[in-house]
Every structure is written in structure tokens, then in C-alpha cells.
N, C-alpha and C positions, 0 to 999 in steps of 0.2 A: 612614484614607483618606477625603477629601472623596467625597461623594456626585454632585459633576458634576468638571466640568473644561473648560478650552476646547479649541476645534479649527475645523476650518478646515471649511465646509461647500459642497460644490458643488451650487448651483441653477442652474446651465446656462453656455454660456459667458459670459465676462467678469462673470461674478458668482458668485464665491467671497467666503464672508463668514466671518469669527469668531465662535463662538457659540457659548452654554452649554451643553453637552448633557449628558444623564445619563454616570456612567461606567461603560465597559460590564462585564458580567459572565461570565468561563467559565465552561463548561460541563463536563461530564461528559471528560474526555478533552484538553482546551484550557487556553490558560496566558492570566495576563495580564501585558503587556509594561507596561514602564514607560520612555517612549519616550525616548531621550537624546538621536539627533538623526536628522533626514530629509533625504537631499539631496533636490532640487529638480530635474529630469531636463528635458530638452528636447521628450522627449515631454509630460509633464503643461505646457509652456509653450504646447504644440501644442493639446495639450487644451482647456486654459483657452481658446487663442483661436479653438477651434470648430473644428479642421478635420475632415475631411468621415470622416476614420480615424478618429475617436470618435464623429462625432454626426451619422455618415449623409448619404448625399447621393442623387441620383437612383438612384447604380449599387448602393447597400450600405447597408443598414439600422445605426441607430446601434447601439454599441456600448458605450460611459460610460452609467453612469448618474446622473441626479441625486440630492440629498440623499445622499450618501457625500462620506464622507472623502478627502482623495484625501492621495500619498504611499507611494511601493513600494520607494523606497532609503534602509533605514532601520537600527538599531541601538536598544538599550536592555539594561534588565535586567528578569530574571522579576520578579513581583513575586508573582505566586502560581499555584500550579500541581501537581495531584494526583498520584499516582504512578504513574498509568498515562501521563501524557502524559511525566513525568520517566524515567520508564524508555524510553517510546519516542524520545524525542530525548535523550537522556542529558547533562540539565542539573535541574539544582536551583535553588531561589530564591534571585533574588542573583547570578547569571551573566547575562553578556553576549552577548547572542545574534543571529545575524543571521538573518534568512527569506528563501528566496527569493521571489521579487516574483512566480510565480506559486502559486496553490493549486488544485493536479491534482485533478482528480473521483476517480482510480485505478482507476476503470470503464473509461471508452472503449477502441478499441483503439489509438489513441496512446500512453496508459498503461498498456496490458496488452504493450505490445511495448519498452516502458521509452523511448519519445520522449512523457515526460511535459512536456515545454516547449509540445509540442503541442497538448495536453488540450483535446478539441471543445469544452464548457464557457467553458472559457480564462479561469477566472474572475481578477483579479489582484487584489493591494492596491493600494487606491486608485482603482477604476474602477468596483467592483462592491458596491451593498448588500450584499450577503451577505459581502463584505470590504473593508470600511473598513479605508484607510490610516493613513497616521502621522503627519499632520500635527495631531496630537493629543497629549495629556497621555500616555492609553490607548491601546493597541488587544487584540483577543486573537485569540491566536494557534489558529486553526483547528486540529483534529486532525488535516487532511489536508497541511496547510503542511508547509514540508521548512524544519529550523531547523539552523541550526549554530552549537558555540558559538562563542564570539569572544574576541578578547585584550582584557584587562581594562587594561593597559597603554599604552594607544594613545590620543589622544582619541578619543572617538565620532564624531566628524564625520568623520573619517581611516575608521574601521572601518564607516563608512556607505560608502566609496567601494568596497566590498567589490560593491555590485549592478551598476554600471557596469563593473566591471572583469572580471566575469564574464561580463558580455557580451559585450566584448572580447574576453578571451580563447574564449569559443565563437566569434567571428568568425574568429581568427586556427586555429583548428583545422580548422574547416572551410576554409581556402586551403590547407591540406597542405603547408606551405613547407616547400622542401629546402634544404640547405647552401648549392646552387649561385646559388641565386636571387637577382631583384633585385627585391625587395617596396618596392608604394609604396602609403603610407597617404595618404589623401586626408581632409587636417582631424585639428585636433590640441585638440579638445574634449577635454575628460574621458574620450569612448569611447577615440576614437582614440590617445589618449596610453598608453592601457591598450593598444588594438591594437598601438602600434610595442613599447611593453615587451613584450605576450607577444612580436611577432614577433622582438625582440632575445631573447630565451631560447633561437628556435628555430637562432640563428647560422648566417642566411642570409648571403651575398655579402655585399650591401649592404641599408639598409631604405634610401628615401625616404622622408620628410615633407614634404606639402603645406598650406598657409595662406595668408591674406592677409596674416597678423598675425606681428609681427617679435617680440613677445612669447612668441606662442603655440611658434613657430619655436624656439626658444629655451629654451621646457618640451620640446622634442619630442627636441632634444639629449641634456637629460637624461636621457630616457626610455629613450635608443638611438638612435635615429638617426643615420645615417652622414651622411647630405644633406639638408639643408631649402633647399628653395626656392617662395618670395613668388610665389603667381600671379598679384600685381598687379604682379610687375616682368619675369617673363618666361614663354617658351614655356615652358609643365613638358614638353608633349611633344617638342619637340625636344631641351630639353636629357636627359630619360630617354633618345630614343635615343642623345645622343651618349656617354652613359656605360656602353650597349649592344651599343656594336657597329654599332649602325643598329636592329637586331632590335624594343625596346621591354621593359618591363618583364614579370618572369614572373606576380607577383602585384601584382592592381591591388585592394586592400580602402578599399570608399567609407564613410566616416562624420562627412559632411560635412551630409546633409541638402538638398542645394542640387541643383536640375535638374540644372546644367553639370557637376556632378563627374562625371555620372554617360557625359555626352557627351565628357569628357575621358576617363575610365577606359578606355571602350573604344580611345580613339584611340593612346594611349601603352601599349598591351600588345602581346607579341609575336604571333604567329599560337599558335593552340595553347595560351595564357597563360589565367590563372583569373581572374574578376570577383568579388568576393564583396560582395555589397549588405547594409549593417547596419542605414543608417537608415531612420526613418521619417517620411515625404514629407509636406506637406502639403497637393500637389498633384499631380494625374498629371507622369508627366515621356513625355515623347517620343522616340523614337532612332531612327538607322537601324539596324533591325534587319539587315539583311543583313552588317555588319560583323559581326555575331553567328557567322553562318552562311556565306554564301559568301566572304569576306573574309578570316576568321581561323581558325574554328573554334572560338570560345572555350568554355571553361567559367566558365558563370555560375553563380554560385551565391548563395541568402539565406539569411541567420542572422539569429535571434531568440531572444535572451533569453539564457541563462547553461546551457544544459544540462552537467550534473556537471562545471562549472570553477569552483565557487564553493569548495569547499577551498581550488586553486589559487589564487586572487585572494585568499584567507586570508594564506596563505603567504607570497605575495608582499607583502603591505601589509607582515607582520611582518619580510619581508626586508632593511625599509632600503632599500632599493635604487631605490624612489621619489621623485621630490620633491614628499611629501606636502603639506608646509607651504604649497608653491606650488600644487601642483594643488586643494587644498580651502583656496579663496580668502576667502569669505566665509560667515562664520555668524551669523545674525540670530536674534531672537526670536523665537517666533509669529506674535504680533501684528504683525511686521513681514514677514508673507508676501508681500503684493503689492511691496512693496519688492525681495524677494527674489527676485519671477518678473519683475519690471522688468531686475533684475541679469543674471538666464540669457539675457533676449533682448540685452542691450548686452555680446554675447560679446568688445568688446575691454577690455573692464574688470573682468572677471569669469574664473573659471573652473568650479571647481565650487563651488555655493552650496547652503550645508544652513541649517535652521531648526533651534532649539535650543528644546524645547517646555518 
């Protein structure tokens, strides 16, 4: 094994570089991964272009750090690794393995009540010196990191879509969908495409899909979806009620990223109906809250990150039942990162984009 390697270095926003760095070394209890591929997330695009949820603003002290790696949706194989950490994640050298995108302190009381997604810390791969991401040859794998293995069968770009769709499906868990319900996902990215599949598992009524894009529309079918409809060609909210009753949708789950979903979500649910917010803004957004409260009654509720659905989103890649080929659009090189965060922001030609170290 060479003694460096490349990777991708963040010095602040809009200046992420490639650069030789030593390669790194585990420790006592830790493994080292041997990277095969890293998607490319909407958040680390967020990242990159500074917004105020990583690098601070008047209201909230930053949170990225500089000089780290960044990259938290990732895949590879061991490349080496002692027996203590082999016996605690029960993988050997040579397996393919996935991490979750956070690494829990296992101190706080977050993680002593087992909402380790929570972890006051909140250190992640790819945000934090103390763990560098994957947009690198190496990274290694912390002794506190939660690792599972993975199918060796699959490409790795396919088995990287493993961290997005754990999110999802944490999204779609927390909406509690019943049989009766008429769930509409809002945006048919990578998340949300995982969103409508979990909420097709849960064989509610009907799912809605919402987009601009007649492409995206179209992967959302595959996904499940009973109805997509273009919000650049009509009301979403009148036509949800008229497929209601008048009433409105029971489950409104946003992961769209965009102010307006979040003003539509409320508008097209029934009184009493769930809100469940996934993504992550790059700006305040504004509402009238009284729809909240004297209005409707709703339940809102946020989900972040993948808590214990990353089995599930295992199971499901190896189920077939995706259309992997379509939703993991693009795989570049390393060296062709910025090409690659160019791609995630130009989401009508893209979908999910990993780098191939």
C-alpha cells in the first residue's frame, strides 16, 4: 500500500481541492476502509456553497469544519482491521461494508437512551476533523462508528445509495402511515424516491409524488407511486383535494429542500393530518403558523438521518425492487468532484451522483 493517496480537501466554502495527503492509519479498535464509491448528497452541495447550517450565521455558531475530508454516503472494502473491531462489527478483511454517516459519542443521554442519531457531539463523516469522509482513496473506520456489512454483488455506487435511503426510510417511519391514508411526498430526489418506496411497503390508499420534472415523475412511478403530478403544470393542492374528498392529504413528507414545499405541505393536508420535514434548508423559511394550530391541528414532525433503518435500506437495494440503474445516475472519478457537485446542483440531469476514488 502507497504511503499517500488523494482526496478531496475542504478549506472553506467554494474551495474544496484534491490533494495528496498521507494515508491514514487505525488504531487500536478501528479498521481501514478501502473506499469504492461516495455519493455526493445535497447536503455536502449545501455545504460546499456555505450555507449558514454548516458555517454559522448571526443566529448559530458554525458547524463544518475546515481541512476534513468531506463524503458520508459511502461503501468499500476492509482493507485491514484487528479483532477486536472484527468481532465487534462482525466483518473481516475483504468485506464490504457500509457506515452510518453518523459516529455516536455513546456517552450522552441521547445515546444512553438509544436516540444515538441524536448524539450532542453529532460528530459525522465528512464534516468533522475527528472524521473525515470518503471522498478519499482511505478513510478509517472509528471504533464508535455503527458498520454493516454489505452485498458484495451489487455495484458499489448502488450499495452507497444504502445512506440516503435510510434516511428515508427514518422519514417515512416517523409519518406512522396507515393502510387508509393518502401520502404525498414532496420531490423525487434520491431521498424522496426512497421516501415513496418505503411509503409503498407501508401499502397505504394511495402515495402522491410531487416535482417539476417529468423525468423525475417518472423514477417516482417506479418507486410506487400511484400519482405524480408537475407543480409547474397544476394546482397540487386542489387537485390532492379532489382525490380526497375535499378533506386533503393524511401524510404530507417534504424533501424537496425548497421554502414553497413547505407552504404547500401545510395547505394540502387534512385537519388532524402529519407534516414530516427531512430536508435541510439553506435558508429560513417562513409560514403561517396558525395553520399549524388553530386551523388544523397538525402534526409536524423532523426526521434526521437513518436511525436503525439502515438494515432495511440493505434489504431493500438487494430486493430488486428499485430502479437502481436510474436513480444512481452518475459516477465520476475523484478528480472529477466539482464536476460532480456541478451535476447534484443541475437536478434536471442528474440524480444520484457518487465519485469513484
Amino acid at each position: 500500500m502507497a504511503n499517500t493517496m488523494k482526496a478531496v480537501i475542504v478549506h472553506g466554502p467554494h474551495d474544496y481541492r484534491l490533494e495528496e495527503v498521507p494515508v491514514p492509519v487505525a488504531g487500536p479498535g478501528e479498521a481501514l476502509l478501502k473506499v469504492e464509491a461516495v455519493g455526493i448528497c445535497a447536503s455536502d452541495l449545501k455545504c460546499y456553497h456555505g450555507a449558514a447550517k454548516f458555517w454559522g450565521d448571526e443566529n448559530r455558531p458554525a458547524w463544518a469544519e475546515t481541512m476534513t475530508v468531506p463524503g458520508h454516503e459511502f461503501t468499500g472494502r476492509i482493507a485491514a482491521i484487528d479483532e477486536e473491531a472484527s468481532k465487534r462489527w462482525g466483518v473481516v478483511e475483504g468485506d464490504r461494508i457500509v457506515a452510518e454517516q453518523i459516529v455516536p459519542c455513546w456517552e450522552c443521554r441521547y445515546c444512553n437512551r438509544g436516540d444515538y442519531h441524536m448524539c450532542q457531539p453529532h460528530d459525522m463523516f465528512g464534516f468533522k476533523r475527528r472524521t473525515p469522509g470518503a471522498m478519499a482513496e482511505y478513510l478509517v473506520l472509528p471504533k464508535e462508528a455503527l458498520v454493516h456489512k454489505a452485498p458484495s454483488d451489487i455495484p458499489p455506487w448502488q450499495v452507497a445509495y444504502a445512506e440516503p435511503l435510510s434516511c428515508a426510510l427514518h422519514a417515512v417511519e416517523r409519518a406512522d402511515i396507515r393502510f387508509d391514508d393518502t401520502v404525498v411526498v414532496a420531490g423525487c430526489g434520491p431521498i424522496g424516491l426512497g421516501m415513496i418506496a418505503g411509503a409503498a411497503a407501508k401499502f397505504p390508499k394511495r402515495i402522491i409524488a410531487l416535482d417539476a420534472l417529468p423525468q423525475k415523475l417518472e423514477l417516482a412511478r417506479k418507486c410506487g407511486a400511484d400519482v405524480t403530478l408537475n407543480i409547474t403544470e397544476v394546482d397540487v393542492v386542489e387537485e390532492v383535494k379532489k382525490l380526497t374528498g375535499g378533506y386533503g392529504a393524511d401524510v404530507y413528507i417534504e424533501g424537496t429542500g425548497h421554502p414553497s414545499a413547505v407552504a404547500q405541505g401545510l395547505n394540502l393536508l387534512r385537519k388532524l393530518g402529519t407534516f414530516v420535514e427531512y430536508s435541510v434548508f439553506k435558508d429560513p423559511v417562513t409560514v403561517d403558523w396558525s395553520i399549524i394550530s388553530d386551523d388544523k391541528e397538525l402534526n409536524v414532525l423532523g426526521a434526521h438521518l437513518g436511525q436503525n433503518t439502515w438494515p432495511a435500506a440493505l434489504r431493500l437495494i438487494e430486493s430488486g425492487r428499485l430502479p437502481l440503474d436510474e436513480i444512481c445516475s452518475h459516477q465520476l472519478p475523484l478528480a472529477e468532484f466539482q464536476k460532480g457537485l456541478d451535476l447534484v446542483a443541475d437536478s434536471a440531469n442528474s440524480v444520484k451522483v457518487s465519485l469513484i476514488p
